[in-house]
C-alpha positions as CSV (number, residue, x, y, z in Angstrom):
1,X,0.0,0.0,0.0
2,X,1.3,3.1,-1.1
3,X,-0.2,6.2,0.8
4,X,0.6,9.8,2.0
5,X,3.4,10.6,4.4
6,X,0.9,12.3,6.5
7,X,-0.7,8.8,7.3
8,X,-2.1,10.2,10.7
9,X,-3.7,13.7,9.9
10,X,-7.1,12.6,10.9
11,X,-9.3,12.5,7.3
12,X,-11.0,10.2,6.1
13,X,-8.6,9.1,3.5
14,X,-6.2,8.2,6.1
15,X,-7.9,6.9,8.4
16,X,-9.4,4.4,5.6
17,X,-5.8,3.6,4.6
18,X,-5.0,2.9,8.1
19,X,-7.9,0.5,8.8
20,X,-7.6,-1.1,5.7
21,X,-3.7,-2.0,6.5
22,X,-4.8,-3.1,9.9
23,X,-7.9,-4.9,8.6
24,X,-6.2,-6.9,5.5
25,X,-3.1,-8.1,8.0
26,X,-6.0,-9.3,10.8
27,X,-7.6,-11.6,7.7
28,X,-4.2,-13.0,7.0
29,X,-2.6,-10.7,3.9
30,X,1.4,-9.3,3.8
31,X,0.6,-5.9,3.5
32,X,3.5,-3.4,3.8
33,X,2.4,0.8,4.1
34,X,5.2,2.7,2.3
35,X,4.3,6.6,3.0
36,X,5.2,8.8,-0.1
37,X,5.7,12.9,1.2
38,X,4.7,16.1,-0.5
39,X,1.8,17.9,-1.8
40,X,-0.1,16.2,-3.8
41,X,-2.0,15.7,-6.3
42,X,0.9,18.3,-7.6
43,X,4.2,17.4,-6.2
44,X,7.5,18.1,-6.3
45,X,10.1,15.9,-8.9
46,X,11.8,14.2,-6.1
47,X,8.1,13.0,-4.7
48,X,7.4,11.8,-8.5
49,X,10.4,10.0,-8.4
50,X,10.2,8.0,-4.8
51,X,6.2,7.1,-6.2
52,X,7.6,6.0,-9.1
53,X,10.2,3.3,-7.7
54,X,7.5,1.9,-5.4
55,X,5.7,1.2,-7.9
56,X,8.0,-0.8,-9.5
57,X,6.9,-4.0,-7.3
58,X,6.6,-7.6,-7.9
59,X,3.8,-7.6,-5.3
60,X,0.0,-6.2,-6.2
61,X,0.7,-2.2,-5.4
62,X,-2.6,-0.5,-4.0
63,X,-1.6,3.2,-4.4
64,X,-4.0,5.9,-2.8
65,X,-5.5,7.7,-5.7
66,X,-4.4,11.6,-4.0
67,X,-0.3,10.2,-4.9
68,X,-1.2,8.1,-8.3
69,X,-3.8,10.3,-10.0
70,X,-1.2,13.0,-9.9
71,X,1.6,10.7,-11.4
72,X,-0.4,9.1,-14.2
73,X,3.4,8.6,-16.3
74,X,4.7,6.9,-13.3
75,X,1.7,4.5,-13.1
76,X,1.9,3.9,-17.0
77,X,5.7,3.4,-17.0
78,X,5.3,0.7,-13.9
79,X,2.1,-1.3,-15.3
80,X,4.1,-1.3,-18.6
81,X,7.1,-2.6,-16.9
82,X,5.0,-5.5,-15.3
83,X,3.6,-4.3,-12.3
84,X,0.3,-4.7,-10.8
85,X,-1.3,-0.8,-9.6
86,X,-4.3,-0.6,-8.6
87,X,-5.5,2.6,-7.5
88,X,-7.9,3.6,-5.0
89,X,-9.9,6.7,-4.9
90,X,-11.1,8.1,-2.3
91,X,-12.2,11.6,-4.0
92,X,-12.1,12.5,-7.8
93,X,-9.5,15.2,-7.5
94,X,-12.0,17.3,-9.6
95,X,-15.0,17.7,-6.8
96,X,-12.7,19.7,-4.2
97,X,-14.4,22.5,-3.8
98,X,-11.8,26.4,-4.3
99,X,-10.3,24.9,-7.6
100,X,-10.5,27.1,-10.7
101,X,-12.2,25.8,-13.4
102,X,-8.8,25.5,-15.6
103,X,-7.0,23.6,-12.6
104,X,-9.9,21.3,-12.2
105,X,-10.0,20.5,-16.1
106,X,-6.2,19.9,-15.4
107,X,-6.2,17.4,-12.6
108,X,-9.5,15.7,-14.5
109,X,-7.2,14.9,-17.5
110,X,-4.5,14.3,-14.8
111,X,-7.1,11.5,-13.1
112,X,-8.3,10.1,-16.3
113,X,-4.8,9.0,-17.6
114,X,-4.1,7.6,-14.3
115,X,-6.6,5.2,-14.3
116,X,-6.8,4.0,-17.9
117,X,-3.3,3.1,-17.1
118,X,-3.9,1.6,-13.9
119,X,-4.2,-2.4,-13.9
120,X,-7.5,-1.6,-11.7
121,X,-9.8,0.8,-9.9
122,X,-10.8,1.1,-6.4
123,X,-13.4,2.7,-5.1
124,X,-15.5,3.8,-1.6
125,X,-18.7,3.7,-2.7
126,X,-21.3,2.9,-5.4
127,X,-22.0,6.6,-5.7
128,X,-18.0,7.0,-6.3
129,X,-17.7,4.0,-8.7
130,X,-20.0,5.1,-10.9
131,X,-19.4,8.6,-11.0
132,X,-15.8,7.4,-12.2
133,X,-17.0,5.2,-14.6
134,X,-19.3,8.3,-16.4
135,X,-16.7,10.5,-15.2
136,X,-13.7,9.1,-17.2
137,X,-15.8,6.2,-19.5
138,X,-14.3,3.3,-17.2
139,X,-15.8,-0.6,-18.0
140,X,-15.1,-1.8,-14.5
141,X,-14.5,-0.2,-11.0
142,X,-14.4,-2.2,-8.4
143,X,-16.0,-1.3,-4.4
144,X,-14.5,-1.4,-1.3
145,X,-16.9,0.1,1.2
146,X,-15.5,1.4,4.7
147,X,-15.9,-0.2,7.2
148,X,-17.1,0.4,11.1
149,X,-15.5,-0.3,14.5
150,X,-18.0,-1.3,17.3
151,X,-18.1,1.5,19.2
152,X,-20.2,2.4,22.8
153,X,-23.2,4.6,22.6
154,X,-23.0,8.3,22.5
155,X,-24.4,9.8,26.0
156,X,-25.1,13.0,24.6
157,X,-25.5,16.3,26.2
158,X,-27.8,18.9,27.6
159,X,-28.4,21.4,26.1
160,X,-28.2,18.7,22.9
161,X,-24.4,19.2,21.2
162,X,-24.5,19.2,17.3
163,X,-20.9,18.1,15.7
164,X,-19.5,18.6,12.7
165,X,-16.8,16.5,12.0
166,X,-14.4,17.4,8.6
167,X,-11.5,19.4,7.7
168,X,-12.8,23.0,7.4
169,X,-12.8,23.5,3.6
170,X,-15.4,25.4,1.5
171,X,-16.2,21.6,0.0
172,X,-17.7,20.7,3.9
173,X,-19.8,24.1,4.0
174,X,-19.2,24.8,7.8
175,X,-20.3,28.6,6.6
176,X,-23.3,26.9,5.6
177,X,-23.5,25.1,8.6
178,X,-23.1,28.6,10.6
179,X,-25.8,30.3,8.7
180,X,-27.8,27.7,9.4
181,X,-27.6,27.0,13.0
182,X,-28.0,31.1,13.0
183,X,-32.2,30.0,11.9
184,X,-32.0,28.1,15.0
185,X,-31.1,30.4,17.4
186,X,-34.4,29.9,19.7
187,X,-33.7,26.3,19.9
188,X,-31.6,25.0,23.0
189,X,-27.9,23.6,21.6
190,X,-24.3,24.0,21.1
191,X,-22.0,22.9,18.0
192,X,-18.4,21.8,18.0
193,X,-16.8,22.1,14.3
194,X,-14.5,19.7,14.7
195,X,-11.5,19.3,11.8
196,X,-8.0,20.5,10.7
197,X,-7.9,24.1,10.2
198,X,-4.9,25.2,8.0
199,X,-6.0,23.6,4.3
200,X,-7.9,26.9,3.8
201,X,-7.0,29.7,6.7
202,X,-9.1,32.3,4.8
203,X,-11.7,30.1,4.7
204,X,-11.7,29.8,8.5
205,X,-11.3,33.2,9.1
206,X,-14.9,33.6,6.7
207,X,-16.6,30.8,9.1
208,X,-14.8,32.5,12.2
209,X,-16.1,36.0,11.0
210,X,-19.6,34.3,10.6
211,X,-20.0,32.8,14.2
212,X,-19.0,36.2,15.4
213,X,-21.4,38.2,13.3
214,X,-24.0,36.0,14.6
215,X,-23.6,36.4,18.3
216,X,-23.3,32.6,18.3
217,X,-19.6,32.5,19.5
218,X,-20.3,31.3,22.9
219,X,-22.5,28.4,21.4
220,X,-20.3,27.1,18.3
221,X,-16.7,26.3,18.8
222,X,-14.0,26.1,16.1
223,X,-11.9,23.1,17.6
224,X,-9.3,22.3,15.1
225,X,-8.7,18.6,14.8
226,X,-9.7,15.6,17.5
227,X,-8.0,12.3,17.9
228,X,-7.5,9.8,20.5
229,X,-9.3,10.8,23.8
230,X,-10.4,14.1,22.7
231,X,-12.1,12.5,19.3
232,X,-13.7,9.6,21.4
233,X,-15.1,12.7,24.1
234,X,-16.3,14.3,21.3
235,X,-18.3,11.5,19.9
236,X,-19.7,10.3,23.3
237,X,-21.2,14.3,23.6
238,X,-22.8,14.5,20.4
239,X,-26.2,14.0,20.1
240,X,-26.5,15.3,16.1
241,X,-24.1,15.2,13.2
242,X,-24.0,17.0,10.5
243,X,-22.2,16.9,7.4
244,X,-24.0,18.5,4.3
245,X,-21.0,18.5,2.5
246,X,-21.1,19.6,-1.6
247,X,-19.4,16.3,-2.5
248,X,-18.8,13.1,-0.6
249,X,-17.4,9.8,-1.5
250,X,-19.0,8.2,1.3
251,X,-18.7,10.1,4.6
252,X,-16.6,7.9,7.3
253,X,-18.0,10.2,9.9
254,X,-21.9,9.2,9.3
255,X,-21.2,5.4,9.2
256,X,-19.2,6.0,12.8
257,X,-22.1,8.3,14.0
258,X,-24.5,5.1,13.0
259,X,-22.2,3.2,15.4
260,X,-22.7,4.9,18.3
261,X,-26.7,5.6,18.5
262,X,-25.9,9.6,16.6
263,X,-28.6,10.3,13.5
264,X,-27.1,12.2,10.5
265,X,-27.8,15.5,8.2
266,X,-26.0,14.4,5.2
267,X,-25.9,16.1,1.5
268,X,-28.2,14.8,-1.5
269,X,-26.8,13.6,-4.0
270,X,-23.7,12.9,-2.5
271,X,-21.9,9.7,-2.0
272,X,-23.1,10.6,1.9
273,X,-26.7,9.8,1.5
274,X,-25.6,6.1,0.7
275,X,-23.5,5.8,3.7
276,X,-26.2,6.9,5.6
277,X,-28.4,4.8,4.1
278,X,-32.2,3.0,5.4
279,X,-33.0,0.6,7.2
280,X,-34.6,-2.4,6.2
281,X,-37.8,-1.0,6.9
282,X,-36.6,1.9,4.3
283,X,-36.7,4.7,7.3
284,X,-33.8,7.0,7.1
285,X,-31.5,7.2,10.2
286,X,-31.7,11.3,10.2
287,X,-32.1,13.5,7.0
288,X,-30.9,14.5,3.7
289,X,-30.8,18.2,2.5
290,X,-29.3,19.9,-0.7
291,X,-26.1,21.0,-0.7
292,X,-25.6,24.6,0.2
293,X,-29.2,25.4,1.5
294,X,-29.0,26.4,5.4
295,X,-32.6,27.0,5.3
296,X,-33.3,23.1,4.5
297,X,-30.5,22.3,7.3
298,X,-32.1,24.3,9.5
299,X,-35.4,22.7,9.1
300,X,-33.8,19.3,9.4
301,X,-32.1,20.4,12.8
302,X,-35.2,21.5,14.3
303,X,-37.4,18.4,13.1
304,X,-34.4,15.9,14.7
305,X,-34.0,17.9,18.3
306,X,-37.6,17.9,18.4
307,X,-40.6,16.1,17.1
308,X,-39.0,13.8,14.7
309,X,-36.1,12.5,17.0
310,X,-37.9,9.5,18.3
311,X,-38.5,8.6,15.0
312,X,-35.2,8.6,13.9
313,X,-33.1,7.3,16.9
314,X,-35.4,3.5,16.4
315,X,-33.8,4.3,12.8
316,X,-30.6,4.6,14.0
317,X,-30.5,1.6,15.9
318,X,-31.4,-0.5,13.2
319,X,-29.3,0.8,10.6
320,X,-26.2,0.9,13.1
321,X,-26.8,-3.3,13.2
322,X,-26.5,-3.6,9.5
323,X,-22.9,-1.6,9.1
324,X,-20.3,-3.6,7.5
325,X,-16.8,-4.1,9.5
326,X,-13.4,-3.5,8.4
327,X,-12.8,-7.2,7.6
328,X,-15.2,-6.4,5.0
329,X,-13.6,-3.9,3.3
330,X,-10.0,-5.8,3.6
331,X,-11.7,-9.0,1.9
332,X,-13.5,-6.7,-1.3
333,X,-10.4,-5.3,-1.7
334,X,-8.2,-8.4,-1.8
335,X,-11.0,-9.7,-4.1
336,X,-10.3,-6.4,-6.8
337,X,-6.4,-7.1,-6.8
338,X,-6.8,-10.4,-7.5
């Protein structure tokens, strides 16, 4: 496995890549993490040239698709050579949200060639899968859904404590999220944005300015990023999540929310909505709103801390029995290399 050098910046690339490694050496697999550095999709020679000789491998190479969709001549010279790359991707490089329409028409082309040379295609979702194969006229993309870890069940909090849990990028809308919980304001609850703060400073100085113009800052923190104890605190306080992002593969954080008792707002038409799912019964564990409507967010807030979250928590419980685990994801993908 071939993956960034910043393996433990909690996103939800990583922490896929992580579990994955774990999860394919628990069912038995050899699997070796060689961490690549720089920026990337766009990175320096020297970084073009370390991907490039791993690889050049006699064992099946699972490269994540932020390193290989940027190095599409590196993956063509080592499948030509022999080798066996298949790339996995956990976000067309296209859908991040701040690109220009010119650098997003450049790392599209960028993507494409990458995985016409691949030997194979990985994917997180359905959603993902076939948005790749209309996106860049692929025959065959294989799925590897994320797994879940058993987890305990959220206590929650009074007043109830809404969480949004993602790097704080325009693509994750935590403005929207702001402006949202702003049509809320006679509603008891506090928010924790929860996430990395310095892909987009000016962005969080916009979602900053916003809590502030609000008079909401002694109700909505800015955290920066949770792991460990701090993460697992986080989680057992929340009673909400919400992640009406623009574009989502899947959405690690709503399957995890599932796990511990925690409904979901999620985006429509995103690869979100799937992760959140129905049960069985076809109820939906917490909502789905368009993208980059605070007004339909704000609705959904104030049907699930009030009237509708019964409803929804019997959802919750059902659909957090029917997650996959880990070991699932490690077998799926030993299934597309081979």
């Amino acid at each position: 496995m071939v993956v960034p050098a910043d393996l433990d910046t909690p996103t939800g690339g990583n922490i896929y890549d992580r579990s994955l490694a774990v999860a394919l050496s628990e069912i038995g697999a050899d699997v070796e993490l060689r961490p690549v550095a720089g920026r990337w999709p766009v990175a320096t020679p020297s970084a073009q040239d370390q991907l490039a000789g791993l690889l050049q491998a006699d064992a099946p190479v699972l490269v994540d698709g932020l390193l290989a969709c940027g190095a599409p001549d590196a993956v063509a010279s080592a499948v030509t050579a022999g080798a066996r790359v298949h790339v996995l991707v956990h976000l067309p490089l296209a859908l991040e949200t701040g690109l220009s329409a010119d650098d997003a028409a450049v790392l599209e082309a960028l993507e494409r060639q990458t995985l016409h040379a691949a030997t194979g295609v990985v994917a997180t979702s359905q959603w993902a899968a076939a948005d790749l194969r209309e996106r860049h006229g692929l025959d065959v993309v294989a799925v590897a859904l994320p797994g879940t870890d058993p987890a305990p069940a959220a206590t929650g909090s009074t007043p109830p404590r809404l969480l949004h849990l993602a790097s704080v990028t325009p693509r994750k809308d935590q403005l929207g999220v702001v402006e949202a919980l702003a049509l809320v304001q006679d509603l008891a609850w506090s928010a924790d944005l929860v996430g990395v703060l310095d892909t987009d400073p000016e962005y969080v100085r916009r979602v900053q300015a916003a809590i502030d113009g609000y008079g909401l800052s002694e109700r909505i923190r800015l955290t920066g990023p949770a792991t460990g104890a701090a993460l697992r605190a986080a989680w057992d306080a929340a009673d909400l999540l919400l992640l009406p992002s623009h574009a989502e593969t899947w959405g690690l954080v709503v399957t995890e929310a599932l796990a511990r008792g925690v409904p979901a707002v999620v985006g429509l038409g995103t690869g979100a909505e799937e992760a959140l799912g129905r049960t069985r019964a076809g109820a939906i564990p917490g909502a789905v709103v368009p993208p980059g409507d605070p007004a339909a967010l704000a609705a959904a807030m104030r049907d699930l801390l009030g009237p509708g979250r019964d409803r929804v928590l019997a959802a919750v419980h059902d659909r957090g029995q029917e997650l996959s685990r880990w070991p699932d994801t490690a077998r799926d993908v030993l299934e597309a290399v081979r």
